[in-house]
SERO-769900 format. One line per field, with one value per residue (C-alpha): residue in one letter; residue number from 1; x, y, z. Coordinates in Angstrom, 2 decimals. Layout:
N
type	A:... $
seq	NUM:... $
X	X:... $
Y	Y:... $
Z	Z:... $
# end
This chain:
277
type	X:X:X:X:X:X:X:X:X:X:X:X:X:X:X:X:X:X:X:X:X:X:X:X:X:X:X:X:X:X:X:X:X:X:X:X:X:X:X:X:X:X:X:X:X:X:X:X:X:X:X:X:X:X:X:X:X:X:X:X:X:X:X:X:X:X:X:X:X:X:X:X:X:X:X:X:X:X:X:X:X:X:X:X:X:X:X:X:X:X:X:X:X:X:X:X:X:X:X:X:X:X:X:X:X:X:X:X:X:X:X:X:X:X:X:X:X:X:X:X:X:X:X:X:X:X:X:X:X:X:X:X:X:X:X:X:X:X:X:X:X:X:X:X:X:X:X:X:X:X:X:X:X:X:X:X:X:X:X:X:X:X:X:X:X:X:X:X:X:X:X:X:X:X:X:X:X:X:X:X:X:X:X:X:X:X:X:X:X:X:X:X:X:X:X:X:X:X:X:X:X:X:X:X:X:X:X:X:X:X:X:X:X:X:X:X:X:X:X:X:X:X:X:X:X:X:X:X:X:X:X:X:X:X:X:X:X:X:X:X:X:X:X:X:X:X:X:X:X:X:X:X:X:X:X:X:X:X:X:X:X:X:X:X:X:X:X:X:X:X:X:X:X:X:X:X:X $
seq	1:2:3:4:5:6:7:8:9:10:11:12:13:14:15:16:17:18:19:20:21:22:23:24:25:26:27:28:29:30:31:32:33:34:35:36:37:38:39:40:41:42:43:44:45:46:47:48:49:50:51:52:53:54:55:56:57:58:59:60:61:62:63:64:65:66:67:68:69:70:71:72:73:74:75:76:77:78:79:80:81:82:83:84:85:86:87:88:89:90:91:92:93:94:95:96:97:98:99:100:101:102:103:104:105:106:107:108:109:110:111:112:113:114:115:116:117:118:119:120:121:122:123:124:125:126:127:128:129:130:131:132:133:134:135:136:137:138:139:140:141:142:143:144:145:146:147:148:149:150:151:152:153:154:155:156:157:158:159:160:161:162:163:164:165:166:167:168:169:170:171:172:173:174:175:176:177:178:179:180:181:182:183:184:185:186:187:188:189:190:191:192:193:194:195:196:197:198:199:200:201:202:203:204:205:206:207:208:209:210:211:212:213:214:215:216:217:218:219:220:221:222:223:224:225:226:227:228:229:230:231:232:233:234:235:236:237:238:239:240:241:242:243:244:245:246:247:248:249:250:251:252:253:254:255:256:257:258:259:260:261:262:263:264:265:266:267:268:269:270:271:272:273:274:275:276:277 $
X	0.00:1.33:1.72:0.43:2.45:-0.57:-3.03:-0.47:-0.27:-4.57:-5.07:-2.59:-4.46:-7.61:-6.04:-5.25:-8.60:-10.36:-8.50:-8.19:-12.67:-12.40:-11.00:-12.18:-15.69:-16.31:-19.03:-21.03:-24.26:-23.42:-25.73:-23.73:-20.69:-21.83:-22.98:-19.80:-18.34:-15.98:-12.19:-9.48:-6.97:-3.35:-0.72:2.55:6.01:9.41:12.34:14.67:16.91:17.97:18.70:19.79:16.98:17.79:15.68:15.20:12.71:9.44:8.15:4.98:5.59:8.17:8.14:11.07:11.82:14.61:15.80:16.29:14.26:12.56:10.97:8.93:8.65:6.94:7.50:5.18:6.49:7.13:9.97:12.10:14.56:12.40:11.61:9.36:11.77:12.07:15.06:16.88:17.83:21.08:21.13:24.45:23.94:19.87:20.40:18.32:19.76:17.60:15.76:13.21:12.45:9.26:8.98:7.61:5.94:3.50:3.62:3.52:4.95:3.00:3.00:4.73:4.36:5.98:3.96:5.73:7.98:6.91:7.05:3.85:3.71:0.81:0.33:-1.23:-3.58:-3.20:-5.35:-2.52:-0.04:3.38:4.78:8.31:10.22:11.20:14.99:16.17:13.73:12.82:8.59:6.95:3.47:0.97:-2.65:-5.63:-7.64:-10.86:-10.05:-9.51:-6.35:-3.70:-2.82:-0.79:-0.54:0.33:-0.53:-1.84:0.32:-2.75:-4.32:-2.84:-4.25:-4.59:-6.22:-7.14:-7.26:-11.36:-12.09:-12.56:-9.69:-9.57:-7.90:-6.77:-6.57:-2.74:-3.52:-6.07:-5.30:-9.11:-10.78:-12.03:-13.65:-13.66:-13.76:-15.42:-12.63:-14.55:-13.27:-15.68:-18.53:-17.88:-15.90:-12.54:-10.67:-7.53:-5.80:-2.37:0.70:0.11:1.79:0.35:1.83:0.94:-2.88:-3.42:-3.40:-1.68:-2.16:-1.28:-3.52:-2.88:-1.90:-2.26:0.63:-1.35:-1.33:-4.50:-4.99:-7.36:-8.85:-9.19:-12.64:-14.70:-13.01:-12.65:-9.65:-8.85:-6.19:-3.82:-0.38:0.46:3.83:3.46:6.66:8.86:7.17:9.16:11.71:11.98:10.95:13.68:16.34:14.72:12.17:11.60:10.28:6.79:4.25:4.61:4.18:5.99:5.56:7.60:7.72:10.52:8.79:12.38:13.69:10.06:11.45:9.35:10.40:8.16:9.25:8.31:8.30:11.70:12.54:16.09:15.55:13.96:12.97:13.05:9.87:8.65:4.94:2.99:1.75 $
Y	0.00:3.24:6.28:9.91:12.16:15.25:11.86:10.75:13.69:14.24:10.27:11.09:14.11:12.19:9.36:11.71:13.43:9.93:8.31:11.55:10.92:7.87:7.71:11.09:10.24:13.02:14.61:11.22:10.19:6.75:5.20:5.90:4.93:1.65:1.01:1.24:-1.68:-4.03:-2.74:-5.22:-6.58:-5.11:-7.52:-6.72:-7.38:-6.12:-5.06:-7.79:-7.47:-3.53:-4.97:-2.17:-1.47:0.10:3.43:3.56:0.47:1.33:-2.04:-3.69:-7.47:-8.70:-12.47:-15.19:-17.72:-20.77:-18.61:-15.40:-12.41:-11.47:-7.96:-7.31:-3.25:-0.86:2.40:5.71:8.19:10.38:8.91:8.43:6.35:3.48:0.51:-2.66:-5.37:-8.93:-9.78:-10.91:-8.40:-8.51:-8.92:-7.16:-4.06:-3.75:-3.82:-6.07:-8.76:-8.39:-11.12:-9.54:-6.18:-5.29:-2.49:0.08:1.93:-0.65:-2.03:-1.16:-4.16:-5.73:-8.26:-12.07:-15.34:-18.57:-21.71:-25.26:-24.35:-21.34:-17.76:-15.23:-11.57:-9.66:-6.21:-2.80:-2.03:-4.77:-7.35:-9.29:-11.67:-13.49:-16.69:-17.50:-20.37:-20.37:-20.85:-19.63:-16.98:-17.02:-15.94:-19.45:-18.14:-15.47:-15.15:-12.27:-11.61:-10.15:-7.60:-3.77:-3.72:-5.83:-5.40:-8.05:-11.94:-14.73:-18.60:-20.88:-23.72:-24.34:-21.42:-18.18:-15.45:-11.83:-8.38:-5.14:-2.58:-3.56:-5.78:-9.05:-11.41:-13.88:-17.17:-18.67:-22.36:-22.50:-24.78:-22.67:-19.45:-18.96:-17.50:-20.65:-18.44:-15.01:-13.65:-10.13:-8.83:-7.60:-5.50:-5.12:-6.14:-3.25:-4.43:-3.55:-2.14:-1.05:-4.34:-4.41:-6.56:-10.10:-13.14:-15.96:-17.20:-20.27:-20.43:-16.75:-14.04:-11.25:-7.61:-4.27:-1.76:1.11:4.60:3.19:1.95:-0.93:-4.82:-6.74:-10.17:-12.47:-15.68:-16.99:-19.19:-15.82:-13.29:-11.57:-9.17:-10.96:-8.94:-6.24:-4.96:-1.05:-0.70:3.39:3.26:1.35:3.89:6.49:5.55:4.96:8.55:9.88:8.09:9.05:11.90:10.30:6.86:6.43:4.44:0.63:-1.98:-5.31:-8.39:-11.66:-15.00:-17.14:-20.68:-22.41:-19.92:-18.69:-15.13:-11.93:-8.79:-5.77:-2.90:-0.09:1.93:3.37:2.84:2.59:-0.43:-3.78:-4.65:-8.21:-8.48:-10.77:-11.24:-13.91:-16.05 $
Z	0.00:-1.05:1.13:0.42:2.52:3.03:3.96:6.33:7.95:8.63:9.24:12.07:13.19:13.24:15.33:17.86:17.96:17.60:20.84:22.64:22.03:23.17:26.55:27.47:28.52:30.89:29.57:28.37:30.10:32.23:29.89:26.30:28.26:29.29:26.02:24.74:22.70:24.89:24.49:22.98:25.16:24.97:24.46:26.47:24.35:24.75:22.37:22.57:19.48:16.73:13.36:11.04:8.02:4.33:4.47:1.13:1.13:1.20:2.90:1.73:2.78:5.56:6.54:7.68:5.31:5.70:8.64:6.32:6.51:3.23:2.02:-0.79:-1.36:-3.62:-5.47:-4.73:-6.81:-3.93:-3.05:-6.77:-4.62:-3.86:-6.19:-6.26:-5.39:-3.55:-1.75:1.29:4.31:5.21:9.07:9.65:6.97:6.50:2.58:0.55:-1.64:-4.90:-6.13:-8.16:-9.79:-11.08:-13.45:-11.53:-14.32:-14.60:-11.21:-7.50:-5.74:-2.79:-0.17:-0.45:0.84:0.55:0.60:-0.26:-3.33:-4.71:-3.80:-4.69:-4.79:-5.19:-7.06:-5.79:-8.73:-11.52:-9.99:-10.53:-9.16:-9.76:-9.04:-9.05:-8.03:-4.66:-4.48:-8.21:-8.04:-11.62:-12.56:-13.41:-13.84:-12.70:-11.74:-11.58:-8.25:-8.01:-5.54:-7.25:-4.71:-3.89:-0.53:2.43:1.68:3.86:4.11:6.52:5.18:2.83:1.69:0.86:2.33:0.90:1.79:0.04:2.54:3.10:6.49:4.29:3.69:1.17:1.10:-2.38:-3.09:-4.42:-6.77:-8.84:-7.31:-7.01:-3.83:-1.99:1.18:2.66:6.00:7.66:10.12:13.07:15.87:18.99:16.67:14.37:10.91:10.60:7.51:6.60:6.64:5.78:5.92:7.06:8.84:10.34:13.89:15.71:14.23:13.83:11.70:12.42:10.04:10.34:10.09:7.69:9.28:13.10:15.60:15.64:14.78:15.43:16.29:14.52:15.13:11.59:12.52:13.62:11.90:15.52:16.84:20.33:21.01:19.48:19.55:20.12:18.74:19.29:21.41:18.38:16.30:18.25:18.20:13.98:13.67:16.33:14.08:10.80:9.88:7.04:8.58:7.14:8.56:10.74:7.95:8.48:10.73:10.62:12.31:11.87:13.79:13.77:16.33:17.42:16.75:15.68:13.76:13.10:10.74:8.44:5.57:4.95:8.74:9.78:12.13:12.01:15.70:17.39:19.99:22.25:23.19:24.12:20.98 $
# end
């Protein structure tokens, strides 16, 4: 998903007036208070590990494969540095080993996933996707998705799952890349939109949410949030070391080590966490 600096800049404004409304209840008959929907646990975490982060990469999927952390970025034309590629992240430098490089004249790279031997990357407004082989890296095939946007992917080991920045996800049969179900994110009973970048961890799906501090927790039977993650703090800390850091965009799960990693757009740190998961 692609960023629009002046939007940035009122969708933060409007957080702050929406949560500053939110908590300050003051002036609210007992009745509308009680009435209000239930809130969403927090879940703790701590910052166990800094990895350095290119800031040129404008990050629109993040995940752990074979131990190695991958990122799949796109191109707003904002920002005449950044391109749509797939590569590795160098753990000791934060530069990405290219893989793949989409023109970005006709297309806006989006988020990845891995699922058995084959890597797939969506696209932002082709309503289209790539497959490549998974260790040469070369395209095999592509397929078309229904959705106007391409948005976050990730798999459940047997479907793929993708968003659009709507509260639905859809999950693909890899065999036919054809949407096999969807689901209605809710959030307190009220749907939930804005869906970003995706990972699944330990029978979960995790996504950002586009513009907040924010990663929600779903239960992939109900569609519910059970719990979310407020990374405001890491947020911080990104824009402290770099003005230019755009918005949180990036979660990864590596299940050998049982590691996390959040990032962002063009932030100049990858952070290890820890939560409960």
């Amino acid at each position: 998903m692609r960023s629009k600096p002046g939007l940035f800049l009122l969708a933060s404004c409007f957080l702050s007036i929406a949560c500053n409304n939110e908590t300050d209840t003051s002036h609210v008959p007992a009745t509308a208070v009680s009435a209000q929907p239930a809130a969403i646990p927090v879940i703790n975490y701590s910052v166990t590990a800094y990895l350095p982060h290119d800031t040129a990469l404008f990050t629109e999927g993040f995940l752990v494969h074979n131990g190695q952390l991958f990122e799949s970025t796109g191109s707003p034309e904002e920002f005449p540095d950044a391109e749509s590629l797939v590569g590795i992240i160098d753990p000791h430098t934060g530069k990405l080993d290219q893989k793949i490089r989409l023109d970005k004249e006709e297309y806006f790279g989006e988020g990845i996933a891995f699922l058995k031997d084959k890597l797939y990357q969506l696209t932002y407004l082709n309503q289209k996707g790539f497959i490549y082989d998974a260790v040469t890296f070369k395209k095999t095939g592509e397929f078309t998705f229904a959705s106007k946007q391409g948005w976050g992917l990730t798999t459940d080991g047997a479907h793929l799952i993708m968003d659009d920045s709507s509260d639905v996800l859809t999950f693909l049969d890899p065999s036919t890349l054809k949407a096999v179900k969807t689901l209605k994110v809710t959030m307190s009973g009220i749907a939930r939109d804005s869906l970003n970048e995706l990972e699944f961890i330990k029978g979960y799906i995790y996504a950002n949410v586009w513009y907040t501090n924010y990663i929600l927790k779903i239960d992939p039977a109900t569609g519910k949030v059970i719990a979310r993650l407020d990374l405001s703090s890491i947020v911080a800390d990104a824009r402290n070391k770099n003005p230019r850091a755009n918005v949180l965009n990036g979660i990864a799960y590596d299940p050998a080590s049982d590691k996390i990693y959040v990032v962002g757009k063009r932030w100049p740190n990858i952070y290890q966490i820890d939560f409960p998961h």
